[in-house]
C-alpha positions as CSV (number, residue, x, y, z in Angstrom):
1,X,5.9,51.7,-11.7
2,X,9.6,51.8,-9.7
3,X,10.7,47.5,-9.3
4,X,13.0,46.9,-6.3
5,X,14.6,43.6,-6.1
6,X,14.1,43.4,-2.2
7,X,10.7,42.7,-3.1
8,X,11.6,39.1,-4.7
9,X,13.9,37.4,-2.4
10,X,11.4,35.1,-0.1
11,X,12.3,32.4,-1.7
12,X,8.8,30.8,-1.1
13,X,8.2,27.2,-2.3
14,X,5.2,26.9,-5.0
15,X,2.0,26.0,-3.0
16,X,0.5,23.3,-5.2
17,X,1.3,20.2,-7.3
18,X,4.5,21.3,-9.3
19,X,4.4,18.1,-11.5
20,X,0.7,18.3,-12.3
21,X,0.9,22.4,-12.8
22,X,3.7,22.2,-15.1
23,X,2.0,19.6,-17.1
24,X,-0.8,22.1,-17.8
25,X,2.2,25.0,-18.5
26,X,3.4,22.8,-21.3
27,X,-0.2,22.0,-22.6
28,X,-0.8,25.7,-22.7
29,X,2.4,26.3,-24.2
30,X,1.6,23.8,-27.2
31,X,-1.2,25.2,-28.1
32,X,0.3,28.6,-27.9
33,X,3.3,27.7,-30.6
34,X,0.1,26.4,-32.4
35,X,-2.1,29.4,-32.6
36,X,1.6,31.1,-33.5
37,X,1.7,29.0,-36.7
38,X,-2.1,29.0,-37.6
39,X,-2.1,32.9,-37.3
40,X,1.5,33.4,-38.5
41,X,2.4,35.3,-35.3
42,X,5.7,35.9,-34.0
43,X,7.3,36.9,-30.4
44,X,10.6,37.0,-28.6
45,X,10.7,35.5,-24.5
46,X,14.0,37.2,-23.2
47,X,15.8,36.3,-19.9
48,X,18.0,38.4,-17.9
49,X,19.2,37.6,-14.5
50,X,22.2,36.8,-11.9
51,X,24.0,34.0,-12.6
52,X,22.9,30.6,-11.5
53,X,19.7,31.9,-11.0
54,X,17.5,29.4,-13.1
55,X,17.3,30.8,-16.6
56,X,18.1,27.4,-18.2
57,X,16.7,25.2,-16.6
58,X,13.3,28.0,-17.2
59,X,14.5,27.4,-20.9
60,X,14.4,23.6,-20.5
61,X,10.7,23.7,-19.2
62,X,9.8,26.4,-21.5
63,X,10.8,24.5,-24.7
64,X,10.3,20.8,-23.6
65,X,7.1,19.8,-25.4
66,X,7.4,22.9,-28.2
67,X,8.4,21.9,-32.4
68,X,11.9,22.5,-32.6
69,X,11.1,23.7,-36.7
70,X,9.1,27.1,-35.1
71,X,11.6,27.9,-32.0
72,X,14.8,29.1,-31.7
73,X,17.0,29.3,-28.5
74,X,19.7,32.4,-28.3
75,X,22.9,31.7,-25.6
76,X,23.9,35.4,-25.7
77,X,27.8,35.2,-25.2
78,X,30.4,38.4,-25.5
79,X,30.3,39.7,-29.2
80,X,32.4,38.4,-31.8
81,X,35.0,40.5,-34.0
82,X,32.7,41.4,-36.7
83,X,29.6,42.1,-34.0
84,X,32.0,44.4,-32.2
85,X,32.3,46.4,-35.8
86,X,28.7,47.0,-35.7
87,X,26.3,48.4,-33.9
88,X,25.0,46.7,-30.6
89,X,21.9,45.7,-31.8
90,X,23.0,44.3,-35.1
91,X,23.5,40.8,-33.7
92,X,19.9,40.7,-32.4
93,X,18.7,41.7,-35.1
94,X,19.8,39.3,-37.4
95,X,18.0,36.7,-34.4
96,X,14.5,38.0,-34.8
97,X,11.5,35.1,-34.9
98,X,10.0,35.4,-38.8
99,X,6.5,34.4,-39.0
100,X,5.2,31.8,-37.0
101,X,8.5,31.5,-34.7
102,X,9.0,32.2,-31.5
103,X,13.0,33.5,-30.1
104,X,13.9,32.7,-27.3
105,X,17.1,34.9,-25.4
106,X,19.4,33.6,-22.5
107,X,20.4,37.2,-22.1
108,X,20.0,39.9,-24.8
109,X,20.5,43.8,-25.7
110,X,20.3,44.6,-22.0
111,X,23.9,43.7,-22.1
112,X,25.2,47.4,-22.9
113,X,23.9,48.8,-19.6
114,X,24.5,45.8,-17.5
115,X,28.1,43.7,-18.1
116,X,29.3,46.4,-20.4
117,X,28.7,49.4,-18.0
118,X,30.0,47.5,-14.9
119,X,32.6,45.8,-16.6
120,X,33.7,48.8,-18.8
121,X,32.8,47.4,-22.0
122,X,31.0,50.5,-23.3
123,X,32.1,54.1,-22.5
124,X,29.8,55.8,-20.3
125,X,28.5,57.7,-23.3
126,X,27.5,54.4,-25.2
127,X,25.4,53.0,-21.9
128,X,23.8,56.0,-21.2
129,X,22.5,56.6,-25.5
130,X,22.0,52.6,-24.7
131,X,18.6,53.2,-22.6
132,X,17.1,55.1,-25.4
133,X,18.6,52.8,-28.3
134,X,16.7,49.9,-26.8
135,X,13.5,51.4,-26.2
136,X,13.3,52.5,-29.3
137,X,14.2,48.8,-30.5
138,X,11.5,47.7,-28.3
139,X,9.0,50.0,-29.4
140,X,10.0,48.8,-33.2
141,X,9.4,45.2,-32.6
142,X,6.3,45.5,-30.7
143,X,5.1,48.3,-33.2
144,X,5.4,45.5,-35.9
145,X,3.6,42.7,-34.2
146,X,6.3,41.3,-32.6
147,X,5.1,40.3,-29.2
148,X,7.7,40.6,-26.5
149,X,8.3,39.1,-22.7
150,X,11.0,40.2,-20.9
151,X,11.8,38.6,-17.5
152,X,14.2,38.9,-14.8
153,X,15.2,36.1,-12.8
154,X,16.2,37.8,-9.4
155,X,18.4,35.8,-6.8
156,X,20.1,36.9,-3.3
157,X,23.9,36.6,-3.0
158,X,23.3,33.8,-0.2
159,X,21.4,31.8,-3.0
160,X,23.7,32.3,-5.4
161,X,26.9,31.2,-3.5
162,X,24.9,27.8,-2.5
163,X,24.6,27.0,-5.7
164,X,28.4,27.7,-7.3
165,X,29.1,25.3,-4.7
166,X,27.0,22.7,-5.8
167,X,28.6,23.2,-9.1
168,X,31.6,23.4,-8.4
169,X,30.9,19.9,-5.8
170,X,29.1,17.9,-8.7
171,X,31.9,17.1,-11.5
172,X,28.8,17.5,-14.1
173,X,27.8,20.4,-13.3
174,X,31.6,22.4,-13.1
175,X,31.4,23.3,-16.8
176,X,28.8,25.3,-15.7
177,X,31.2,28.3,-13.6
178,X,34.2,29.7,-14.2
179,X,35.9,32.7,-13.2
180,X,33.6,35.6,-15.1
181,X,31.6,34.3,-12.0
182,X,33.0,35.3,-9.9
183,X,34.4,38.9,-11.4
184,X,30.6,39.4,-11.7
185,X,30.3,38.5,-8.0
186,X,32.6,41.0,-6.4
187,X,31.0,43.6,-8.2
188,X,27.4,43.0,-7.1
189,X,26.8,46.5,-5.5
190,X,27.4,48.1,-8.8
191,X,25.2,45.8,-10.6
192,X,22.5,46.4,-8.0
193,X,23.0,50.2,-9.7
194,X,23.0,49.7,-13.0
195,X,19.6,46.8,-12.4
196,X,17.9,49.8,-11.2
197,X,18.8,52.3,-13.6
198,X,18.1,49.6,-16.2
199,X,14.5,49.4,-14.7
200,X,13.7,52.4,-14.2
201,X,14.4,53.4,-17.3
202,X,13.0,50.5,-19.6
203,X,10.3,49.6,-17.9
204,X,7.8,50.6,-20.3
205,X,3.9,50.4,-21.6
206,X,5.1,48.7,-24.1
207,X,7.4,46.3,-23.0
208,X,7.4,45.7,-19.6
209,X,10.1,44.0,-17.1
210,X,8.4,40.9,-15.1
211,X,10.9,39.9,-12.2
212,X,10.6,36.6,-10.8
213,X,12.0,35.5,-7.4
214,X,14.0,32.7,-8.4
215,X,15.7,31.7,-4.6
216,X,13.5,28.3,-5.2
217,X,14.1,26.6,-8.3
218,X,10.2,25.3,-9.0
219,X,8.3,28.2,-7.8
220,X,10.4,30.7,-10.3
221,X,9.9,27.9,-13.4
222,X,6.2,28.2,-12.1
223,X,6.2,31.7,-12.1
224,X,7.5,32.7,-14.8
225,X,6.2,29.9,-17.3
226,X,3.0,31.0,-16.2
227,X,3.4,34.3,-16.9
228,X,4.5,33.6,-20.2
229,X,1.6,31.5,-21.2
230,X,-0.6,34.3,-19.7
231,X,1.1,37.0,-21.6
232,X,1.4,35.2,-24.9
233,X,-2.5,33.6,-24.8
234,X,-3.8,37.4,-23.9
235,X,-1.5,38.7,-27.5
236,X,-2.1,35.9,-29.9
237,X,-5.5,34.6,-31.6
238,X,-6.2,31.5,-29.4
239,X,-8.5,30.0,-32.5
240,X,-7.7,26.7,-33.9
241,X,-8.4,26.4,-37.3
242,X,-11.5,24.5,-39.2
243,X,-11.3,21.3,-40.9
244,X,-9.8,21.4,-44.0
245,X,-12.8,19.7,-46.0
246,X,-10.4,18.7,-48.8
247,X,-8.2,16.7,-46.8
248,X,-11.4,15.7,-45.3
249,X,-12.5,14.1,-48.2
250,X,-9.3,12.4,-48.9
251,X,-9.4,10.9,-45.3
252,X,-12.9,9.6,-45.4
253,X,-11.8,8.0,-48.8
254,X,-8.2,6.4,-47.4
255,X,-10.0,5.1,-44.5
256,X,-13.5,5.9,-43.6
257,X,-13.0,9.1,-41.5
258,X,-15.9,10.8,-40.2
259,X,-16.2,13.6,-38.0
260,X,-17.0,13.4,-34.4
261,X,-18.7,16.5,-34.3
């Protein structure tokens, strides 16, 4: 199925309680880290988007009530000396969740046919091998019981200048832009291209794109928190375990427990 960005730029605000709703989101989301650490499974929530569009404060909602011990949040920067020696992949994998984790990436592989085709990062040979590299490291992870989400947090140009003005207005907030901005900006038509290359391409059975209109801030934490959850509780045993009738024992003898039910 062909995605066109057009389709996610209404902007609508989130029709319900946003308070109350995301209060169930992170109820939902405990219990999902939980049933990933009683059944020792293991996934990977990646985020691609423009910039400024709302993938960390996403992040912020996604994690706020998880265990820090079973989580682990990726900022995915320009490669390092020794990444750059090595294939593209290498670096993620050396960030895959282990058992009973969850990974979390604030942008990811897709880098090699996004900023490093636009940008000229990656000859045109490298991109191009880059679509079939990645589905094939897709197909690996999910292939090995490695649940995957990938979402794309989709913004219109308008939106996006509204709010590097805010950042650059609220002193707080201006560590937040700086010029690769704005290089990023000016070259918008060409990443339009490559985002639709990139979908059409690796947008597969096995690990699908989810785009999320993120042109208002609550609606696209909504969105895509709840497609998280609903992805996640659909792939991983939503069984919470037994009493363990040793401990138990030890607790009716420490202090009287008795079950309630």
């Amino acid at each position: 199925m062909s995605i066109s960005l057009s389709d996610f730029e209404t902007g609508a605000r989130y029709d319900g309680d946003y308070s109350d709703t995301l209060a169930a989101l992170e109820d939902r989301l405990e219990r999902l880290q939980a049933a990933h650490i009683i059944h020792g499974q293991r996934s990977i929530i990646m985020f691609e988007g423009w910039d400024a569009a709302g993938k960390g404060g996403i992040i912020q909602r996604l994690t706020a009530s998880l265990d820090p011990r079973y989580f682990e949040v990726w900022p995915i920067s320009a490669p390092n000396e020794e990444e750059k020696a090595r294939h593209f992949l290498w670096r993620f994998w050396k960030r895959l969740p282990g058992n009973r984790e969850i990974s979390i990436f604030d942008r990811s592989w897709y880098g090699r046919v996004l900023v490093e085709r636009v940008e000229g990062f990656a000859s045109e040979a490298e991109w191009r091998k880059g679509y079939d590299e990645i589905n094939e490291f897709e197909a690996q992870l999910t292939g090995s019981r490695t649940n995957l989400v990938k979402l794309f947090i989709h913004i219109t140009q308008d939106e996006q200048d509204r709010r590097f003005a805010d950042r650059l207005d609220d002193p707080w907030k201006r560590w937040k832009t700086g010029t690769e901005d704005y290089r990023n900006r000016s070259k918008r038509k060409e990443y339009l291209a490559a985002m639709e290359e990139m979908f059409a391409q690796t947008n597969t059975r096995w690990a699908p794109w989810k785009v999320i209109d993120g042109n208002n801030k609550k609606a696209a934490r909504i969105a895509a928190l709840t497609y998280i959850v609903e992805t996640l509780e659909a792939a991983v045993p939503m069984t919470p375990p037994d009493r363990d009738l040793a401990v138990v024992k030890l607790a009716a003898k420490a202090f009287g427990y008795k079950p309630k039910d």
